[in-house]
Jmol script that loads the backbone (N, CA, C; Angstrom):
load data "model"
ATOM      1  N   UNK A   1     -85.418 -55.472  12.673  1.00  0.00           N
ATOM      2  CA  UNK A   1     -84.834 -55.773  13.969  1.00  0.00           C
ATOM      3  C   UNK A   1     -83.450 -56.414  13.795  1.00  0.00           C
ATOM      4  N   UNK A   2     -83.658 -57.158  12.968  1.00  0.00           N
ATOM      5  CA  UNK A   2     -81.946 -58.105  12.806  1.00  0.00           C
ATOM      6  C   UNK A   2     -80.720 -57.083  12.106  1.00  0.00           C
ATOM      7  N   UNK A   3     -81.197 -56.320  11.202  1.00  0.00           N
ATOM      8  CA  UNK A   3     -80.362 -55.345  10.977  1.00  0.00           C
ATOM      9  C   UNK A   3     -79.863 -54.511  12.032  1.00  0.00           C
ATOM     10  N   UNK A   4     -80.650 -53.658  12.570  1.00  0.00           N
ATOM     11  CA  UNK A   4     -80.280 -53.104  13.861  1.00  0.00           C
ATOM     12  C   UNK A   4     -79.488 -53.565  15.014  1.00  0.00           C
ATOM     13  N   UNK A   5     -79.489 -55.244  15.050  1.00  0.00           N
ATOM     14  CA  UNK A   5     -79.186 -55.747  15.896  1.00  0.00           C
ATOM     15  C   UNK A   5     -77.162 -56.167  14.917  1.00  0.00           C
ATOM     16  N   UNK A   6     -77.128 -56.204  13.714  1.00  0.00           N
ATOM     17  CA  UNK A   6     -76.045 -56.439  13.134  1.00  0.00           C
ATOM     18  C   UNK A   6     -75.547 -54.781  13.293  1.00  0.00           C
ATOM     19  N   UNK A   7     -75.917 -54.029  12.505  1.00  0.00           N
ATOM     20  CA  UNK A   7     -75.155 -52.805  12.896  1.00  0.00           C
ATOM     21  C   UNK A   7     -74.393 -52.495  14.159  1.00  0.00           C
ATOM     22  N   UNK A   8     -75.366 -52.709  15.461  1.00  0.00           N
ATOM     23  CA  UNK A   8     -75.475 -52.750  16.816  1.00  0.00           C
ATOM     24  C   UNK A   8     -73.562 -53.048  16.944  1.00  0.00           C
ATOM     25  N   UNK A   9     -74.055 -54.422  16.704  1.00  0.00           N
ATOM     26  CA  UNK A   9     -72.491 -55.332  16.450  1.00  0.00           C
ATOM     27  C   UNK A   9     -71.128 -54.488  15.783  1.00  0.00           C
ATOM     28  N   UNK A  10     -71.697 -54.597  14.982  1.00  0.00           N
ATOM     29  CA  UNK A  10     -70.517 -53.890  14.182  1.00  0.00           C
ATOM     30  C   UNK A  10     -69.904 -52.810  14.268  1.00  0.00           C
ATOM     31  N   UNK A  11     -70.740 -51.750  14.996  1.00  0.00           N
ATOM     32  CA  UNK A  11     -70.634 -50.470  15.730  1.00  0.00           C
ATOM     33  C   UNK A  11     -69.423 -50.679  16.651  1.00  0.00           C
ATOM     34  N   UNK A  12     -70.461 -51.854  17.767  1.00  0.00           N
ATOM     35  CA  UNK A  12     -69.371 -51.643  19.175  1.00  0.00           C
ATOM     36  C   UNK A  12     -68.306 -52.048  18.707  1.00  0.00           C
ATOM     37  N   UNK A  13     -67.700 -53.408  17.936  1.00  0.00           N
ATOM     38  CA  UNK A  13     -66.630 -53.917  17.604  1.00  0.00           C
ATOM     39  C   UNK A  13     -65.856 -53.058  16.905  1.00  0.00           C
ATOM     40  N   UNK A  14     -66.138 -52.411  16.451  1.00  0.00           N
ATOM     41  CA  UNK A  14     -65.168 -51.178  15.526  1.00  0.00           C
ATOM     42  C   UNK A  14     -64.454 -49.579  16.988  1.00  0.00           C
ATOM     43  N   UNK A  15     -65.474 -49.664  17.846  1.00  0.00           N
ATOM     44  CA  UNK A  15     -64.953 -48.471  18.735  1.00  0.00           C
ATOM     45  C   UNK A  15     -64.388 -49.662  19.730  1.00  0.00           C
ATOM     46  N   UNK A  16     -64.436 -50.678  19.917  1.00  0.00           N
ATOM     47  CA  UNK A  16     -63.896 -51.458  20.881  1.00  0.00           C
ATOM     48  C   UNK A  16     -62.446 -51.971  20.539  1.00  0.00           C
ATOM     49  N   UNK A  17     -62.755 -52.779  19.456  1.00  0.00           N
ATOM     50  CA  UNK A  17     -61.768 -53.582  18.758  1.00  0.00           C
ATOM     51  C   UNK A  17     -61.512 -55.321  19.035  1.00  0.00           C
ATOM     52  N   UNK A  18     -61.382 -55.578  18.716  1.00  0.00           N
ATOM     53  CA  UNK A  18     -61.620 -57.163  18.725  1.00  0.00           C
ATOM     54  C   UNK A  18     -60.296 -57.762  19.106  1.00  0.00           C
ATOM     55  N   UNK A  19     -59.207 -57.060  19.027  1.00  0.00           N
ATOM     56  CA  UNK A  19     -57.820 -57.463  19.322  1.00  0.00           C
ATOM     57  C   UNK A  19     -57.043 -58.628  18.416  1.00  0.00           C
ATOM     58  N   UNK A  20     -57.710 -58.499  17.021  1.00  0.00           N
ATOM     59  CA  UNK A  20     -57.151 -58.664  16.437  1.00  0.00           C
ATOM     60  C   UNK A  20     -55.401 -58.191  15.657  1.00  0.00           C
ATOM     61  N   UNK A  21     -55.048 -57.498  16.288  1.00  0.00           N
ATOM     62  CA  UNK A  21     -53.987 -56.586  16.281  1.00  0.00           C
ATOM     63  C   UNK A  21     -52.977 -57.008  17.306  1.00  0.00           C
ATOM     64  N   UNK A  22     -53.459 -56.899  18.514  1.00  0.00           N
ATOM     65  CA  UNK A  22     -52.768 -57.372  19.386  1.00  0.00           C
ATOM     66  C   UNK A  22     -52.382 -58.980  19.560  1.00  0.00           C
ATOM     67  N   UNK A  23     -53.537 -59.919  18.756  1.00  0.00           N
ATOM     68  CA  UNK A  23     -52.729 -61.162  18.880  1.00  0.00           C
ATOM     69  C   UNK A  23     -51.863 -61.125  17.583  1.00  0.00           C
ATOM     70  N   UNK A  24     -52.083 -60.828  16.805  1.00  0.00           N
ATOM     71  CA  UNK A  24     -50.573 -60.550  15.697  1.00  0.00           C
ATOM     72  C   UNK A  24     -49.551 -60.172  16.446  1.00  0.00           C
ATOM     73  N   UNK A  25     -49.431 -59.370  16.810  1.00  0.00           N
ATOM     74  CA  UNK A  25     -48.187 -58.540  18.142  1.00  0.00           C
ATOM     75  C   UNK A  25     -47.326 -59.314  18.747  1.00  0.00           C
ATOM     76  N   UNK A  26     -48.715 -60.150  19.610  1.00  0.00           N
ATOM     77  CA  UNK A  26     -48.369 -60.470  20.573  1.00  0.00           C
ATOM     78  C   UNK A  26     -46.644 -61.602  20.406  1.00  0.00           C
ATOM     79  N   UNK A  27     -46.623 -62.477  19.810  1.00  0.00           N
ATOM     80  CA  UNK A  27     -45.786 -63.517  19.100  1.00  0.00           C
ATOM     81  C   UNK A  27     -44.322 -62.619  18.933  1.00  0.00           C
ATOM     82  N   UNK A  28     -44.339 -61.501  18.064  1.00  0.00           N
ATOM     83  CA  UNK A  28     -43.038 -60.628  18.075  1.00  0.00           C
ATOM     84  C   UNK A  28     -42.626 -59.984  19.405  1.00  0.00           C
ATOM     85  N   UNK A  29     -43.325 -59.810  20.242  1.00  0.00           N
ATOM     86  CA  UNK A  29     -43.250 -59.091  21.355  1.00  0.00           C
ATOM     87  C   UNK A  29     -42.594 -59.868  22.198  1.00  0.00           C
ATOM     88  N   UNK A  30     -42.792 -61.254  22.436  1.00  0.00           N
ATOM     89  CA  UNK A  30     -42.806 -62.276  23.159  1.00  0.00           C
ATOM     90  C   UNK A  30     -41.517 -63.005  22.868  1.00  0.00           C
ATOM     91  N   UNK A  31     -40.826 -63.156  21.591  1.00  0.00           N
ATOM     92  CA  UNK A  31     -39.874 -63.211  20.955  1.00  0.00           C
ATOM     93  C   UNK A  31     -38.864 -62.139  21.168  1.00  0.00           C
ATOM     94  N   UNK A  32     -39.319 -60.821  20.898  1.00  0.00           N
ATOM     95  CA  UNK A  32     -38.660 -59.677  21.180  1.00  0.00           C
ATOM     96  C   UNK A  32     -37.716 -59.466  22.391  1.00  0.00           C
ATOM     97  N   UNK A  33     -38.917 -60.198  23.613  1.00  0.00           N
ATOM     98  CA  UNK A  33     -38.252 -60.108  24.839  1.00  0.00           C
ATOM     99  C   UNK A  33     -37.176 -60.969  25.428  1.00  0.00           C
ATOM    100  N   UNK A  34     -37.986 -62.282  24.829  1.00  0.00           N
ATOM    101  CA  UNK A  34     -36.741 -63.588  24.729  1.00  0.00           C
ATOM    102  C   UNK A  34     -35.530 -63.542  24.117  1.00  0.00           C
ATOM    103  N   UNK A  35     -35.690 -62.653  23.163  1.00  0.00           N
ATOM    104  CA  UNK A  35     -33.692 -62.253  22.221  1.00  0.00           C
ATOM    105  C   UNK A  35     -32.893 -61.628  23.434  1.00  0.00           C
ATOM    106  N   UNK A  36     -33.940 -60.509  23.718  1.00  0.00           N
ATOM    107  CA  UNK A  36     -33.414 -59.186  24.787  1.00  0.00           C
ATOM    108  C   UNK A  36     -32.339 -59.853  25.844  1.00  0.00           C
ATOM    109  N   UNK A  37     -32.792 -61.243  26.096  1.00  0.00           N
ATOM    110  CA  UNK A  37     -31.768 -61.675  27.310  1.00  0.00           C
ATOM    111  C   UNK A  37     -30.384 -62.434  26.726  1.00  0.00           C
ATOM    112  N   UNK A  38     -30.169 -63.078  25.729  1.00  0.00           N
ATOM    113  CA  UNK A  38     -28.984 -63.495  25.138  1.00  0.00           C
ATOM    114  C   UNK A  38     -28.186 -62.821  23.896  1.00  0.00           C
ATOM    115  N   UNK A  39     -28.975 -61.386  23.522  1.00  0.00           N
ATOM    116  CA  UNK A  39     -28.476 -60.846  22.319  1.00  0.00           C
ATOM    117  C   UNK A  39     -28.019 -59.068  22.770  1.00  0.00           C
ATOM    118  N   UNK A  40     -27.707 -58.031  22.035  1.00  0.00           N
ATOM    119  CA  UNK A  40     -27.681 -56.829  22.669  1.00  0.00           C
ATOM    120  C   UNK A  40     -29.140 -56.035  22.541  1.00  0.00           C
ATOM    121  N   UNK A  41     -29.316 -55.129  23.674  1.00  0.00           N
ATOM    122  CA  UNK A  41     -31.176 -54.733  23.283  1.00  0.00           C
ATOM    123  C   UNK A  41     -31.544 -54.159  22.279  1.00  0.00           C
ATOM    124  N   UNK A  42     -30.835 -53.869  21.111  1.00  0.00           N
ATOM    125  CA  UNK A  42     -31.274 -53.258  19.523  1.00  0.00           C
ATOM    126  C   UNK A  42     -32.182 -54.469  18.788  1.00  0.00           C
ATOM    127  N   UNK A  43     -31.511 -55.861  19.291  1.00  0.00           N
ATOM    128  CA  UNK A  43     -31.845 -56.400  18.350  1.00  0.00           C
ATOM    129  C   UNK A  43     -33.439 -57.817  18.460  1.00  0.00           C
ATOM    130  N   UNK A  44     -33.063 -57.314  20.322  1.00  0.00           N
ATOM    131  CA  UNK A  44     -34.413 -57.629  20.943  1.00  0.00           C
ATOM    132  C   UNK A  44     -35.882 -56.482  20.747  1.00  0.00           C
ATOM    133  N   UNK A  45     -34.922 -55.292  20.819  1.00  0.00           N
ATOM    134  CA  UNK A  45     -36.178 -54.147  20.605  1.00  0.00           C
ATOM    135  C   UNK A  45     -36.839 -53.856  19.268  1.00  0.00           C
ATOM    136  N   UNK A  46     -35.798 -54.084  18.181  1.00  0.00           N
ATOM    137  CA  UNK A  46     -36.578 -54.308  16.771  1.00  0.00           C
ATOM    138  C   UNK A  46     -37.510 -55.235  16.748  1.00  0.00           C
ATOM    139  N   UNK A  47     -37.117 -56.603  16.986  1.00  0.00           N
ATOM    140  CA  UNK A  47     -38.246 -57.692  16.976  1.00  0.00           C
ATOM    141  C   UNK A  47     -39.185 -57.431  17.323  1.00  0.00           C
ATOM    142  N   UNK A  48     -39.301 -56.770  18.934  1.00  0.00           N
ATOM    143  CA  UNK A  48     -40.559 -55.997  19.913  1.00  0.00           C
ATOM    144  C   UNK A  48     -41.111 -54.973  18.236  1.00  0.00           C
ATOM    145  N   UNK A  49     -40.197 -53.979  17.964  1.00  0.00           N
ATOM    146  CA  UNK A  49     -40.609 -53.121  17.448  1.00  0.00           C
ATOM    147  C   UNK A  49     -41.921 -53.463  16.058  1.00  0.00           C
ATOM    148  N   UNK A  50     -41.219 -54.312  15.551  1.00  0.00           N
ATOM    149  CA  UNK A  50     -42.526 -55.015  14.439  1.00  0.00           C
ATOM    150  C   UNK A  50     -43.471 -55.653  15.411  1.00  0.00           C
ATOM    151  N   UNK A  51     -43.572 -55.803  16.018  1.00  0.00           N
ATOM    152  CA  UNK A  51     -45.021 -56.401  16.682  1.00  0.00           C
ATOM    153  C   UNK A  51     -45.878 -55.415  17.067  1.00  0.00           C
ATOM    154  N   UNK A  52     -45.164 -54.178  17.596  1.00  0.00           N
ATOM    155  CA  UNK A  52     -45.407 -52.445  17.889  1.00  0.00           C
ATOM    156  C   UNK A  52     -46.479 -52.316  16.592  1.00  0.00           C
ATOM    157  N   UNK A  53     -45.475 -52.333  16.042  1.00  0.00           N
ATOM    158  CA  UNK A  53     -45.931 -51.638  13.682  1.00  0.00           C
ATOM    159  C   UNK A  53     -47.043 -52.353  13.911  1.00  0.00           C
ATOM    160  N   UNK A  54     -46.971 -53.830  13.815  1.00  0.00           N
ATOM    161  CA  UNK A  54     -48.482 -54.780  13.548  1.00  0.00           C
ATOM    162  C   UNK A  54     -49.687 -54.226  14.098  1.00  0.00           C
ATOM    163  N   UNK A  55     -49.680 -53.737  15.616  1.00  0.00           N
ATOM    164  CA  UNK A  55     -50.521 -53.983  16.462  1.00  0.00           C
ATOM    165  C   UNK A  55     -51.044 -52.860  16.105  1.00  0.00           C
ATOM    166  N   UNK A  56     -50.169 -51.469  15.687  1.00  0.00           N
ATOM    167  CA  UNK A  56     -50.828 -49.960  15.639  1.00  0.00           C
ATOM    168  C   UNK A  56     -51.142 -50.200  14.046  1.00  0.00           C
ATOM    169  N   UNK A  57     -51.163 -50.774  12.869  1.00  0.00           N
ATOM    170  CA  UNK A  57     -51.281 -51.170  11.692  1.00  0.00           C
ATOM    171  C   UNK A  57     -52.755 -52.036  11.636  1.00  0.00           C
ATOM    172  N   UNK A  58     -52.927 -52.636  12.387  1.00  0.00           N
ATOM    173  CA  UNK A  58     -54.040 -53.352  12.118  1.00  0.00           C
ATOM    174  C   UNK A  58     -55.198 -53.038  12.601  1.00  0.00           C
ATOM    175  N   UNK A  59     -56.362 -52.150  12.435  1.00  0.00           N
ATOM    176  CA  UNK A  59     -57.254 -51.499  12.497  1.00  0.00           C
ATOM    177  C   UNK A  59     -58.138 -51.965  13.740  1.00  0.00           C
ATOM    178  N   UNK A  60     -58.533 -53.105  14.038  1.00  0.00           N
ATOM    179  CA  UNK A  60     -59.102 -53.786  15.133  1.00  0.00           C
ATOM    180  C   UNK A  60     -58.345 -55.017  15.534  1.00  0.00           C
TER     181      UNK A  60
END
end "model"
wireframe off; spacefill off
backbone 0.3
color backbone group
């Protein structure tokens, strides 16, 4: 039963995702947007852009 019930787990969290990805992200993104207003948008959108990489990089 406890096995079944760990698999269970581990199943949904893998087709779900835990958003572990997205709080990595989140920090560059957030930064990203804050450059965007005092710098030109290349150099706000790169910053965004590695948080992009992280979030599609990190599996869950």
């Amino acid at each position: 039963m406890k096995i079944k019930f760990v698999l269970l787990t581990i199943i949904i969290l893998f087709f779900s995702g835990c958003g572990v990805g997205s709080v990595v992200a989140l920090p560059f993104k957030a930064v990203g947007a804050a450059v965007n207003v005092v710098t030109p948008d290349i150099v706000g959108d790169t910053i965004s852009g590695v948080g992009e990489v992280a979030d599609s990089v990190i599996p869950f």
